[in-house]
C-alpha positions in Angstrom: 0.0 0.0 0.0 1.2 3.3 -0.7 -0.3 6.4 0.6 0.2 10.1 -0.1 -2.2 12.0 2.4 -3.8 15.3 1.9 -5.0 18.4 3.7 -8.6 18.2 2.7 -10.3 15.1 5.0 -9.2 13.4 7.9 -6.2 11.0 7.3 -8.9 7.8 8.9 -11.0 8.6 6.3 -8.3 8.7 3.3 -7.4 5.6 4.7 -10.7 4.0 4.8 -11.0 4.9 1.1 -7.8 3.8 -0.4 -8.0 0.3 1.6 -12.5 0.2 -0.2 -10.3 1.4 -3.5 -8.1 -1.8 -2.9 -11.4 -4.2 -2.5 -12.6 -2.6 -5.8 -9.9 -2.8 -7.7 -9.1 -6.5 -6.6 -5.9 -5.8 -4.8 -7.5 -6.8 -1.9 -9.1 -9.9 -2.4 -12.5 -11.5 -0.5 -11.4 -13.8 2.7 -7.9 -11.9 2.3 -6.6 -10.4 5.7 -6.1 -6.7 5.7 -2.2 -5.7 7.2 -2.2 -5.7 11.4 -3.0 -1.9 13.0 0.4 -1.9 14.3 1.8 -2.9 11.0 0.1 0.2 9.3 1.0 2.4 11.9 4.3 1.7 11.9 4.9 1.8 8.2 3.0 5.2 7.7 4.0 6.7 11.1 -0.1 6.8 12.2 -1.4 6.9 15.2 -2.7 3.0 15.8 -6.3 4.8 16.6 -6.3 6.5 13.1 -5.4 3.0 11.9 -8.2 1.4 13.9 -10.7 3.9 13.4 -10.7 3.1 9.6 -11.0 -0.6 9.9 -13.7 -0.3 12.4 -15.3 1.8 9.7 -14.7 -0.7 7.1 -16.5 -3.2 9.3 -19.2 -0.8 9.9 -19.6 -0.9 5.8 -20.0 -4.4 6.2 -16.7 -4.6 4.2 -14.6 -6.6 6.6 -15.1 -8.9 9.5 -12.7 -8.9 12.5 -12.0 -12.5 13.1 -10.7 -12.6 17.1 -7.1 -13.6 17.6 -6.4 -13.4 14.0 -6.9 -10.2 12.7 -9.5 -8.3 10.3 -10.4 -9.8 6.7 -12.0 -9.2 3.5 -16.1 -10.1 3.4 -17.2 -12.4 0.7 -19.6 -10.0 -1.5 -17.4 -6.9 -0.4 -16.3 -6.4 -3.9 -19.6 -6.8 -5.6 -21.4 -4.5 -2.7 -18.4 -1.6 -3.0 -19.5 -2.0 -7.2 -23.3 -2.0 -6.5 -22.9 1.5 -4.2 -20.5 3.2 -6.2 -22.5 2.8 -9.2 -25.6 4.0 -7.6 -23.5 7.5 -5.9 -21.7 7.7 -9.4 -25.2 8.0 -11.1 -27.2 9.9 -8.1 -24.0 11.9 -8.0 -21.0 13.0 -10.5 -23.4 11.5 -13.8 -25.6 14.6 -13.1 -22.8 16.9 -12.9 -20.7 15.6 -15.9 -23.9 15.8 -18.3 -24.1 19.8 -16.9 -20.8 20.3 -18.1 -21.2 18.5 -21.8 -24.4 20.5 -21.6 -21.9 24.0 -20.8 -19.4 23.3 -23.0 -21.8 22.4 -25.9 -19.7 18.8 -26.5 -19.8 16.8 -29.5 -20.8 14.0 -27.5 -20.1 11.7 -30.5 -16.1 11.2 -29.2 -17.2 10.5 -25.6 -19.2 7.7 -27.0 -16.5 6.7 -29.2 -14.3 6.2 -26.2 -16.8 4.4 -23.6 -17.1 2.1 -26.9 -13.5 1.4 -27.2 -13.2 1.1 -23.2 -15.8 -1.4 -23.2 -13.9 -3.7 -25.9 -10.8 -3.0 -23.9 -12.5 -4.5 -20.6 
């Protein structure tokens, strides 16, 4: 993992995300253990708290489970759950914001489609 924190949100919180941008991306996967508090700490010179207060968000999610005496790990479904509600907030959310803009700059959206066409043969 490899972090570079900024100014703008609460360093729990950027952690939270990049470890729910891990899940999504695969590089975490399902039933996989997520690195100890202390080893987190350590390595980013955190606070253990900060470090805990992110995975006991992450369990609050519903994203990982903490199994007792062995440490926190990847839910079966997390992956699929993180996709469901990120699609939903990318619609409810940026979709309406992006179309506005098109709409601003008067875009030929022809191109755009072009390119979601040639990222969907890509994937």
């Amino acid at each position: 993992m490899s972090f570079h924190w900024n100014d703008k949100e609460p360093i729990y919180l950027q952690l939270k995300d990049k470890v729910r941008d891990m899940i999504l991306s695969g590089d975490l996967s399902e039933g996989e253990p997520l690195p100890s508090v202390r080893q987190v700490a350590m390595e980013y010179k955190l606070n253990p708290l900060t470090v805990s207060k992110s995975w006991q968000l992450l369990v609050d999610e519903g994203l990982v489970e903490k199994k007792r005496g062995l440490g926190m790990f990847v839910l079966d479904g997390a992956r699929q759950s993180l996709k469901n509600v990120e699609q939903i907030t990318f619609l409810e959310e940026a979709w309406p914001n992006i179309l506005q803009k098109i709409e601003r700059l008067n875009l030929d959206t022809q191109p755009l489609i072009q390119s979601l066409e040639k990222i969907g043969r890509n994937t």
